[in-house]
C-alpha positions as CSV (number, residue, x, y, z in Angstrom):
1,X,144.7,82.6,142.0
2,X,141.8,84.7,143.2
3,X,142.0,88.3,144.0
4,X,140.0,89.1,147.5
5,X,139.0,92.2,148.2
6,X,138.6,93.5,151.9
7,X,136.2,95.9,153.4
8,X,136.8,96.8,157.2
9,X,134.9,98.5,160.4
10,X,137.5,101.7,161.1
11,X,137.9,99.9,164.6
12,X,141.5,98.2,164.8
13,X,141.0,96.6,167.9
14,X,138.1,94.1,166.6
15,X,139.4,94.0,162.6
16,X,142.8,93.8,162.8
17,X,143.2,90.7,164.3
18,X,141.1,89.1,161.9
19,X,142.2,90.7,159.1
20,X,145.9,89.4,159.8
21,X,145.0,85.9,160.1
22,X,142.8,86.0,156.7
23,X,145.2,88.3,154.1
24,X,148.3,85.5,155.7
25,X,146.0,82.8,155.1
26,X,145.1,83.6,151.5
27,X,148.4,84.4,150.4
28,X,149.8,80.8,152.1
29,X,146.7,79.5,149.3
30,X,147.8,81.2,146.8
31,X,145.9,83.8,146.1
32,X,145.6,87.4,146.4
33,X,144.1,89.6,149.1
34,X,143.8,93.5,148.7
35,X,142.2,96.0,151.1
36,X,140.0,98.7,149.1
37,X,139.9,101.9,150.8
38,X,141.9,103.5,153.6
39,X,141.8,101.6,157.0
40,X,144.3,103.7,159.3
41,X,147.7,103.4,160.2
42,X,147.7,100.5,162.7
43,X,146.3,98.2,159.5
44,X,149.9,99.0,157.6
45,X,151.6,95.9,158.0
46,X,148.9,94.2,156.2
47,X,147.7,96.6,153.5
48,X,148.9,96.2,150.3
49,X,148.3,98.6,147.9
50,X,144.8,99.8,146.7
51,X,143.9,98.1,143.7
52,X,142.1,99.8,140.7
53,X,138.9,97.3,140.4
54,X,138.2,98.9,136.8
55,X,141.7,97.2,135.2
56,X,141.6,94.4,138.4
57,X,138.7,93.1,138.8
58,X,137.8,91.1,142.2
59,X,136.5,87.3,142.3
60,X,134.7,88.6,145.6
61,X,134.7,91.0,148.5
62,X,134.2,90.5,152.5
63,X,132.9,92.7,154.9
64,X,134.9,92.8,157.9
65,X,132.4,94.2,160.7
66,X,128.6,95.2,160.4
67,X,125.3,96.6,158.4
68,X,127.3,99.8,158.2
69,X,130.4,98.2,156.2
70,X,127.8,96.4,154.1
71,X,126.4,99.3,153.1
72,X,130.2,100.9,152.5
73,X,130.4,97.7,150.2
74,X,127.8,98.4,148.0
75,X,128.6,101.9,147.5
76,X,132.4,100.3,146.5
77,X,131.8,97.1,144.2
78,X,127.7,96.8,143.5
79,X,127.8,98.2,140.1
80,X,131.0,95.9,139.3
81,X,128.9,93.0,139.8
82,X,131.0,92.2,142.7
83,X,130.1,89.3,144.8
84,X,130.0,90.0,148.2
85,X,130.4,87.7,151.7
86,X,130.0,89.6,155.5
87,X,131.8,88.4,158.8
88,X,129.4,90.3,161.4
89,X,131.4,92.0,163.8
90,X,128.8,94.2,164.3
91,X,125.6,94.3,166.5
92,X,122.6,93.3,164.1
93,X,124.3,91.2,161.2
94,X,121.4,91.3,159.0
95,X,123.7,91.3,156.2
96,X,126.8,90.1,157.9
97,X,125.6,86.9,158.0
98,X,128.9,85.0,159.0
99,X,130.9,84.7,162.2
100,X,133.9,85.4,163.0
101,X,135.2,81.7,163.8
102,X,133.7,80.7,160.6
103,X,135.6,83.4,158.3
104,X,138.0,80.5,156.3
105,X,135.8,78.0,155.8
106,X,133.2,80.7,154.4
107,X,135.5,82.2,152.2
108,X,137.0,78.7,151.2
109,X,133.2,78.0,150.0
110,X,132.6,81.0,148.3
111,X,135.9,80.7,146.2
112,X,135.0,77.2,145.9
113,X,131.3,78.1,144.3
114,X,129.3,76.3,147.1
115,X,127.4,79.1,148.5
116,X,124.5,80.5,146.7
117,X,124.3,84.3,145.5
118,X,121.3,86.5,146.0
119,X,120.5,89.8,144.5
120,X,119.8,92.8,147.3
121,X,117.8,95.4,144.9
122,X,118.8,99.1,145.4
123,X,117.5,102.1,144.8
124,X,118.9,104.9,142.2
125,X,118.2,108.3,144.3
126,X,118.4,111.4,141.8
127,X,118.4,114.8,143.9
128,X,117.0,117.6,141.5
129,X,117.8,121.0,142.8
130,X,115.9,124.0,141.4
131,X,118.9,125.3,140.1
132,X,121.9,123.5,139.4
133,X,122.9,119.5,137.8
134,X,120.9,116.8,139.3
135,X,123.0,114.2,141.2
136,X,122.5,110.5,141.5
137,X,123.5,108.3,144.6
138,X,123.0,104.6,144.9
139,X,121.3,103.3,148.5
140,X,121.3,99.5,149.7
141,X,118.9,100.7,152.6
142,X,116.8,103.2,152.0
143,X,116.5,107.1,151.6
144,X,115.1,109.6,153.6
145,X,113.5,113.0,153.8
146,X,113.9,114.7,157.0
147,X,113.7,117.9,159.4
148,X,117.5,117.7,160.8
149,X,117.5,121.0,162.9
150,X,114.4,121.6,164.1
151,X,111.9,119.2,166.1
152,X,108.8,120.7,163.8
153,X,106.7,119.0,161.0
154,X,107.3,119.5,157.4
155,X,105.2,119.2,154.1
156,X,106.3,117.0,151.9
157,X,104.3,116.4,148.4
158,X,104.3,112.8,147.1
159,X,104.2,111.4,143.7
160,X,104.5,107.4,142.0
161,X,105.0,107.9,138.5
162,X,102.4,110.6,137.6
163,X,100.3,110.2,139.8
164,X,99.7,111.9,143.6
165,X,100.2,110.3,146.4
166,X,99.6,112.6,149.2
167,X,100.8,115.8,150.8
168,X,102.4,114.2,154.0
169,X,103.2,116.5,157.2
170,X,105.1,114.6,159.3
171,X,109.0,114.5,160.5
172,X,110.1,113.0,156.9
173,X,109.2,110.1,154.7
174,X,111.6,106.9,154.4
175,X,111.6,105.3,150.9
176,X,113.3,101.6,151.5
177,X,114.1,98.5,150.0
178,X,113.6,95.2,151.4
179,X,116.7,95.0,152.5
180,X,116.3,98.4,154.4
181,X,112.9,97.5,155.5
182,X,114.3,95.8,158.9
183,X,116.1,99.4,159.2
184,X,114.9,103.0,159.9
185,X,111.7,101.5,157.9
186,X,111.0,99.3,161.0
187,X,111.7,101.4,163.5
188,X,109.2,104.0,161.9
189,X,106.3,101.9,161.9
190,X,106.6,100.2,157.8
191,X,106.4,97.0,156.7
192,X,109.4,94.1,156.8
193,X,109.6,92.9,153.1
194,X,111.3,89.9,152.4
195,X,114.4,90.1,150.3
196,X,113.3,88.0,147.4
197,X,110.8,90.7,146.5
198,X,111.5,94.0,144.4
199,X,109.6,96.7,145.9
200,X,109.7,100.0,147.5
201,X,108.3,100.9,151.0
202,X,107.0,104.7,151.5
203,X,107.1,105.0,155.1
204,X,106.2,108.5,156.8
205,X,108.0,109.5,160.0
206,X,105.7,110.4,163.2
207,X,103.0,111.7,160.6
208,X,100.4,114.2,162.3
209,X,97.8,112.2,160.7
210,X,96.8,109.0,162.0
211,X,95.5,107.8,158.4
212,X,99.0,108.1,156.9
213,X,99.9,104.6,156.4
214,X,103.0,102.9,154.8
215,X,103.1,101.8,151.2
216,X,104.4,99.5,148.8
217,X,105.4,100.4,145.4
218,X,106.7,97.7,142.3
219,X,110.7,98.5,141.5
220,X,109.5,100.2,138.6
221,X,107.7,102.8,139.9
222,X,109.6,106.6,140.2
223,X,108.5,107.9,143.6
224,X,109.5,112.0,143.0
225,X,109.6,114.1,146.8
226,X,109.3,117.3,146.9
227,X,108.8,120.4,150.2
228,X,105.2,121.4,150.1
229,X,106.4,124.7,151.6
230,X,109.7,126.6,152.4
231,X,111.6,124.9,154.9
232,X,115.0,125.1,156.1
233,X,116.9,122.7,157.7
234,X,115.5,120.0,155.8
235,X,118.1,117.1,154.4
236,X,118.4,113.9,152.4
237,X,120.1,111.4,153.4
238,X,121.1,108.1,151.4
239,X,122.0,104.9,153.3
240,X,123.2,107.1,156.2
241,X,126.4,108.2,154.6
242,X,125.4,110.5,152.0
243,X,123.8,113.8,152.3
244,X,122.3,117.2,150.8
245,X,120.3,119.6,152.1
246,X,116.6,120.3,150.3
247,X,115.0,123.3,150.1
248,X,111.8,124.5,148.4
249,X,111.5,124.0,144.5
250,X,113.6,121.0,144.8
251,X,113.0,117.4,143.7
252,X,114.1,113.8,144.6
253,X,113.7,111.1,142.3
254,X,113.9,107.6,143.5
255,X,113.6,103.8,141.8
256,X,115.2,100.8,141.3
257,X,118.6,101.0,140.7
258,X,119.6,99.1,137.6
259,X,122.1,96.8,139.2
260,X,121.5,94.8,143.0
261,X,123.9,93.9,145.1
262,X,125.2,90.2,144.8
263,X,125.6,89.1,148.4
264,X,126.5,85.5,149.4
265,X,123.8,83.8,151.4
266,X,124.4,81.5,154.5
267,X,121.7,79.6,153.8
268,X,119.8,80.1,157.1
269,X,115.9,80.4,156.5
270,X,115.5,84.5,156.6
271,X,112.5,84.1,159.4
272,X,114.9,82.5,161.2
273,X,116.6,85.3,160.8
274,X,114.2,87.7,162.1
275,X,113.7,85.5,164.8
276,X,116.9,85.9,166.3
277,X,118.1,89.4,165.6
278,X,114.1,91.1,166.3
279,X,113.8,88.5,169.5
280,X,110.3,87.2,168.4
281,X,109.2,84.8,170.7
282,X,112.0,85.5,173.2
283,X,111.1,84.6,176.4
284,X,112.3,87.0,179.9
285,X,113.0,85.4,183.5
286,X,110.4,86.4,184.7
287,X,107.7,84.8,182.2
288,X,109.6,81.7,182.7
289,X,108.8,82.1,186.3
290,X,105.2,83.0,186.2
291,X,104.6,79.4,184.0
292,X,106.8,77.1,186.1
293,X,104.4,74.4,186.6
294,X,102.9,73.8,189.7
């Protein structure tokens, strides 16, 4: 018997269908499905209850709906070593890799051993106030420095290891992993860094100089953060769903968290990937009309 853990999307109308068919399904085989976490009243009939992972350890989790579950996942069973499989019911599915249609027969051959595991680095984020106890958070993405109130610059100061990097003004800086390169990292102008790699991206957001250019920084690097001048209304934020406000005096420590995220892999090329969720090479109506031959 294997014990299944389930993540959900909060959206009942999409998951609960789903997650119906698969907890029935895995108890007809035999083994043992649980749901970690609160999912909502309409989920009830299904849920058993929530299982201490610490004395009940998982054989593997799946994600029932997109990027944003995943990174809900990896907040939940990462540092258990937890093995993790996504059914994209989301938009992107860069990390939900599985379809719907195809949730048994993935599950089936990741109980079964036939689908191969890779490791998604992550980043340990320490925020160091001036005064008070540091506090460590965990990001499968990335974490970011930014002005949340005001449309205005900020100064940040910049440091890898001991050494100065820069004194940014810009909106914020990103620090991401690979896997959070294809995220805000993109959309900001960094680099896409393929998941096999461990590295750290140090993107700047709309930076007032033109010569402020992403970087990329070895896991073991420490990239420390810190307000050039008092601010207010400046925040943290760590893979979108954790978050502290920084002021002046404060610090924020980031590397390589110790342990990645084990994330089963459908085995589709990861440039094919790209391909299909970034629409490289996608063709529009009207290109196909101006190149009809003639």
């Amino acid at each position: 018997m294997k014990r299944v853990g389930f993540i959900v999307k909060p959206d009942p109308q999409r998951t609960g269908a789903l997650l119906d068919q698969l907890v029935a399904w895995l108890k007809a085989e035999g083994h043992q499905p649980v749901v970690l976490g609160p999912i909502g009243p309409e989920f009830e009939r299904t849920q058993p209850e929530q299982p201490e992972l610490d004395d009940n350890p998982l054989d593997m989790a799946v994600v029932l709906g997109g990027d944003g579950t995943m990174l809900h996942a990896s907040q939940l069973v990462a540092e258990r070593g937890v093995p993790v499989l996504g059914i994209n019911l989301g938009r992107m599915g860069f990390l939900t890799q599985f379809a719907p249609e195809d949730a048994q027969a993935s599950i089936t051959a990741a109980l079964n051993g036939e689908l191969e595991l890779a490791e998604r680095m992550r980043l340990s984020v320490t925020f160091v106030p001036a005064s008070g106890e540091p506090v460590t958070r965990t990001a499968l993405n990335d974490a970011v420095i930014h002005q949340g109130a005001m449309a205005r610059l900020i100064i940040l100061q910049a440091r890898a290891n001991d050494a100065t990097i820069a004194e940014y003004r810009a909106d914020g800086l990103i620090v991401a992993t690979p896997t959070g390169s294809t995220a805000y990292n993109l959309a900001a102008g960094g680099p896409i860094i393929t998941p096999g790699h461990s590295a750290m991206a140090l993107t700047p957001i709309c930076a007032h100089a033109l010569t402020n250019r992403p970087l990329v920084f070895d896991q073991d690097a420490t990239i420390t953060l810190e307000l050039g001048e008092p601010s207010h209304g400046v925040v943290l934020t760590v893979d979108g769903q954790w978050a502290r406000s920084v002021g002046f005096g404060d610090k924020v420590a980031i590397t390589a968290a110790e342990k990645p995220l084990l994330l089963f892999d459908s085995g589709k090329p990861y440039f094919d990937i790209l391909r299909d969720k970034l629409y490289w090479n996608a063709r529009t109506q009207s290109d196909d009309a101006n190149n009809t031959d003639t």
